[in-house]
DRENPA-642284 format. One record per residue: x, y, z of N, C-alpha, C in turn. Coordinates in steps of 0.001 Angstrom, whole numbers, padded with zeros to 6 digits, always signed. Last residue first. Layout:
BEGIN
XYZXYZXYZ;...
//
This chain:
BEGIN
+133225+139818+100213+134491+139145+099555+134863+139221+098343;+130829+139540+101812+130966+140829+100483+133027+140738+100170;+131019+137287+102897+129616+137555+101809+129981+138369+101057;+132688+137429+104690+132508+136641+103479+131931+136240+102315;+133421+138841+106652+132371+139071+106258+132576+138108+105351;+135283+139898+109500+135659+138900+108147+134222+138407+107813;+134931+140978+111774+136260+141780+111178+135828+140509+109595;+131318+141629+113012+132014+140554+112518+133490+141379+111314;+129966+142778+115844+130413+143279+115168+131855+141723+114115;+127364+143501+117856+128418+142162+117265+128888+142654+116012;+124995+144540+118476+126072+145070+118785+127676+143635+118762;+123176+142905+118187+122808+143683+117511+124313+145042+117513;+123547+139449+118198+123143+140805+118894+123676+141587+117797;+124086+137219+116679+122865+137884+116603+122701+138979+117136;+126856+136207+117669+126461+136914+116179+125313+137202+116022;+129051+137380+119874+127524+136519+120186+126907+137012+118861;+131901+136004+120878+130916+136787+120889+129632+135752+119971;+133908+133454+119613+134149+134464+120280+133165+135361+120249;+134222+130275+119485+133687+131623+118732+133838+132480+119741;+134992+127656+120608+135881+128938+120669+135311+130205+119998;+132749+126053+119233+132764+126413+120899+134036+127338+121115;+131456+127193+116402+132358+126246+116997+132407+127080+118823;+128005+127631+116517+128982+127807+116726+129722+126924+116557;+125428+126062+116844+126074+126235+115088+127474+126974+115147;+125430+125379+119528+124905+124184+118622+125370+124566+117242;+127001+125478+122546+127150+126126+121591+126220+124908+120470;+125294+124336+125444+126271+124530+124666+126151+124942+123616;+123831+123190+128305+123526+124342+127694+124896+124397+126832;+122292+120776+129583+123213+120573+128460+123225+121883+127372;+119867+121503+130802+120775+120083+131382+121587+119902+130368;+119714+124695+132699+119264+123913+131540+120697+122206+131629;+119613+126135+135277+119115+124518+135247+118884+124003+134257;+119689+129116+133663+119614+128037+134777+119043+127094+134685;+121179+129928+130252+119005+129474+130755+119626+128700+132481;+121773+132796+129054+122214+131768+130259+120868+131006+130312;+122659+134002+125579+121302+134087+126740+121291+132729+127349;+124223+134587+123678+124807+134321+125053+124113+134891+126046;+122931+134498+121382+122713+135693+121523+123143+135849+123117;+123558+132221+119910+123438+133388+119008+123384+134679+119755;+123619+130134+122323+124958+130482+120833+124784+131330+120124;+121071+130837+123736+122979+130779+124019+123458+131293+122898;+119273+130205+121646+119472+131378+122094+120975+131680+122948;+119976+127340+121205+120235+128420+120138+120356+129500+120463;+119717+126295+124039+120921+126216+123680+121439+127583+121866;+116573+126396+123882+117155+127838+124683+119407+127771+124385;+116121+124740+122119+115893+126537+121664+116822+127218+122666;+116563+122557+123043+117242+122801+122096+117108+124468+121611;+114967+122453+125045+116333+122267+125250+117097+122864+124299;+112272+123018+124789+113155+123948+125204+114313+123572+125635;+110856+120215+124963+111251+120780+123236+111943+122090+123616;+109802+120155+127480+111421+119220+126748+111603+120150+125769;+108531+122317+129608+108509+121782+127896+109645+121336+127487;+109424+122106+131960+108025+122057+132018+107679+121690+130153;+112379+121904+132086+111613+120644+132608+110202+120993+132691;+113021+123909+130522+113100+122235+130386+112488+121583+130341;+113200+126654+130780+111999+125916+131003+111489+124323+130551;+115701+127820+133193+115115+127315+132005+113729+126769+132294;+115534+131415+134006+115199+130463+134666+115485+129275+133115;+118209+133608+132857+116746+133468+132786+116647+131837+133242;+120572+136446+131862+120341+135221+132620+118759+134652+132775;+123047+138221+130322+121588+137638+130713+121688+136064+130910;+125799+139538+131301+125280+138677+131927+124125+138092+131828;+125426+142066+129915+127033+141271+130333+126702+139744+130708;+123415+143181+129324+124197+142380+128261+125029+141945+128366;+120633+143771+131693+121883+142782+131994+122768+142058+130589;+117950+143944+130803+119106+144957+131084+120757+144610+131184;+115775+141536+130154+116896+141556+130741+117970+143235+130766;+112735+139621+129801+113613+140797+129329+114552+140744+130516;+110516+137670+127984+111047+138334+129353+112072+138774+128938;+106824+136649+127214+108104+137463+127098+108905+137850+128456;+104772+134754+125720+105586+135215+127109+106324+135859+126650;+101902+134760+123413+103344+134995+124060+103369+135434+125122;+099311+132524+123161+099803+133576+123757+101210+133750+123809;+096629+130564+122088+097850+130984+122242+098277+132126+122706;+093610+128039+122533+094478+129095+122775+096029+129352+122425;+093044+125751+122523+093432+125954+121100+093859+127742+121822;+092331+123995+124463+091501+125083+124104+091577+125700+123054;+094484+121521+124684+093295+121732+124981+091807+122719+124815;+096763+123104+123848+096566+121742+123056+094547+121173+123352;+097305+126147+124008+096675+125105+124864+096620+123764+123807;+100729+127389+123352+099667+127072+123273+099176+125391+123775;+103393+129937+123681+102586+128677+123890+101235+128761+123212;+106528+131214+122698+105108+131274+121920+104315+129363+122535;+108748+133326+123969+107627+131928+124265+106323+132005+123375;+110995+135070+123984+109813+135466+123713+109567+133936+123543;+114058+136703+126080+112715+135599+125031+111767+135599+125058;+116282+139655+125387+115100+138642+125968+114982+137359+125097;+118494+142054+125744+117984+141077+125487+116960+140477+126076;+118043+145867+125576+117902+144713+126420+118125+143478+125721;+119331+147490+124191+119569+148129+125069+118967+147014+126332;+118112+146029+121769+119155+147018+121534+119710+147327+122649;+117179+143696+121714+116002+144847+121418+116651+146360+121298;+117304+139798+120544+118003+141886+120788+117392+143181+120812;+115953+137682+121734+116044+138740+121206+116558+139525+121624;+115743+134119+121118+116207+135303+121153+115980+136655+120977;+112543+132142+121136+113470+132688+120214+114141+133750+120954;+110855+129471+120842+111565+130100+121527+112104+130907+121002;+107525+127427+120185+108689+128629+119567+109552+129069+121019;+105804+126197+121397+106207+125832+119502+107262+126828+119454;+105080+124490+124013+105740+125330+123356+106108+125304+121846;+102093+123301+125286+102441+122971+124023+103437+124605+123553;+100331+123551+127133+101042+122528+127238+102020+122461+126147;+098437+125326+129009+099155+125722+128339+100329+124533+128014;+095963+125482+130577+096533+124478+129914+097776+124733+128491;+094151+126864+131842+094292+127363+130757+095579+126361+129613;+092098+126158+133215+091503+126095+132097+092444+126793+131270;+093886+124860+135407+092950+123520+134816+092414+124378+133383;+097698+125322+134924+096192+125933+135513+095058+125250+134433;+100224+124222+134094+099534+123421+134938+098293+123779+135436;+101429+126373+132348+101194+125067+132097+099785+124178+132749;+100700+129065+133801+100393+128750+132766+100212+127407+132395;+102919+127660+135987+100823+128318+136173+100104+128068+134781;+105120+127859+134819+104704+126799+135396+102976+126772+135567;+105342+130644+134112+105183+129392+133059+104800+128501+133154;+105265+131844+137040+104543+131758+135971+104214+130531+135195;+108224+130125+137591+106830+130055+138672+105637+130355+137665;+109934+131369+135742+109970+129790+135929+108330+129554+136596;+109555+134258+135655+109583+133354+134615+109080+132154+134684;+110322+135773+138113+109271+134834+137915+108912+134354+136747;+112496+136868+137357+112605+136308+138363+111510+135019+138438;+112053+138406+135006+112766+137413+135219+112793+136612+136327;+108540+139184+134633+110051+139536+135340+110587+138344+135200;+106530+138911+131685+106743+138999+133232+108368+139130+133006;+104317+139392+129691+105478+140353+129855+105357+139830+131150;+102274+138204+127271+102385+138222+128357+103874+138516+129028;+100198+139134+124496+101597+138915+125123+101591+139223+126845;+098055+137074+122498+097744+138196+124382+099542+138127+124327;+098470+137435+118992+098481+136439+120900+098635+137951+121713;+098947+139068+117505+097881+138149+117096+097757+137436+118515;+099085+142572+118800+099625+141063+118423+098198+140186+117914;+097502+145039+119389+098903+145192+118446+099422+143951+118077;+096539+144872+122396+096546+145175+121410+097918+144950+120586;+097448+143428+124978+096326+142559+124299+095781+143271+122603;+099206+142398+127571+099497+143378+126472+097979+142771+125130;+100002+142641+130824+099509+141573+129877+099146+142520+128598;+102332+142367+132865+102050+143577+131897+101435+142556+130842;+102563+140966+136528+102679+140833+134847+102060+141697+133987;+102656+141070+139228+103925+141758+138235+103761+141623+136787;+101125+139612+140599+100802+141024+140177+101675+141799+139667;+100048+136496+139088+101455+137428+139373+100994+138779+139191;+097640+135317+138072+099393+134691+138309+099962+135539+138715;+095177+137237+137440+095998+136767+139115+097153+135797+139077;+096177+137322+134701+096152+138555+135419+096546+138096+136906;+094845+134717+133324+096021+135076+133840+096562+136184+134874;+092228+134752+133075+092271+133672+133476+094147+134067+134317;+091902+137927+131823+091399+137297+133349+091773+136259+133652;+093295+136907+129636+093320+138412+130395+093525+137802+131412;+091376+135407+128455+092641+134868+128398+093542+135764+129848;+089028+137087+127486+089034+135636+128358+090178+135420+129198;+090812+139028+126092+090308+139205+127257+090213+137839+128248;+091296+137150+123714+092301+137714+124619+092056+138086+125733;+089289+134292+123464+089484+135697+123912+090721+135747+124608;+089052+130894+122920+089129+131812+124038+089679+133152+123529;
//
């Protein structure tokens, strides 16, 4: 399937979504936080586009926002695409989880916590995984600043 293909099959999920089709190897798909959960869910469960299969989660600092970025694919069509969602909010990001539509997002969205103190709601065991649980800040952002380097010791 075509990015375009891909375009159209998605475009009516949500008239909030910025579907992005130059510059990546996947269609990126840019929705609101709000509708994260409802989307993803479409994505999953729509008959041709079957999006069943998360392989990636990952954090990001973009400097002035955090987000995640979703790398699915159809197990059925062989399609892929990124999600992406974004936040303004560095005091507080916050984002639906997506658990319970891909298990294998338990463990990503707990990394994105501990590296980059990105909240997932309704995740069922959100905790620190390479942290110790007293760390103090968030060592992937981009505005973390570490007093004891050990590398240049």
């Amino acid at each position: 399937m075509t990015k375009s293909e891909l375009k159209e099959l998605i475009a009516p999920l949500s008239p909030n979504l910025n579907l992005v089709e130059e510059g990546s190897e996947f269609l990126i798909v840019e929705v609101q936080p709000s509708e994260l959960h409802q989307v993803a869910k479409q994505l999953r469960d729509h008959s041709k586009l079957a999006f069943d299969y998360l392989f990636s989660l990952t954090g990001v600092d973009y400097g002035t926002e955090l987000g995640v970025v979703y790398h699915l694919e159809s197990t059925k069509t062989g399609a892929m695409i990124s999600l992406k969602v974004k936040t303004a909010d560095r005091e507080n990001p916050n984002f639906d989880s997506v658990f319970d539509l891909w298990p294998a997002a338990e463990y990503n969205e707990s990394e994105a916590y501990d590296f980059y103190g990105i909240r997932f709601n309704n995740h069922p065991n959100l905790r620190r995984l390479f942290m110790d649980e007293d760390w103090k800040g968030w060592p992937m952002r981009k505005d973390y600043s570490d007093d004891f380097n050990m590398l240049v010791r």
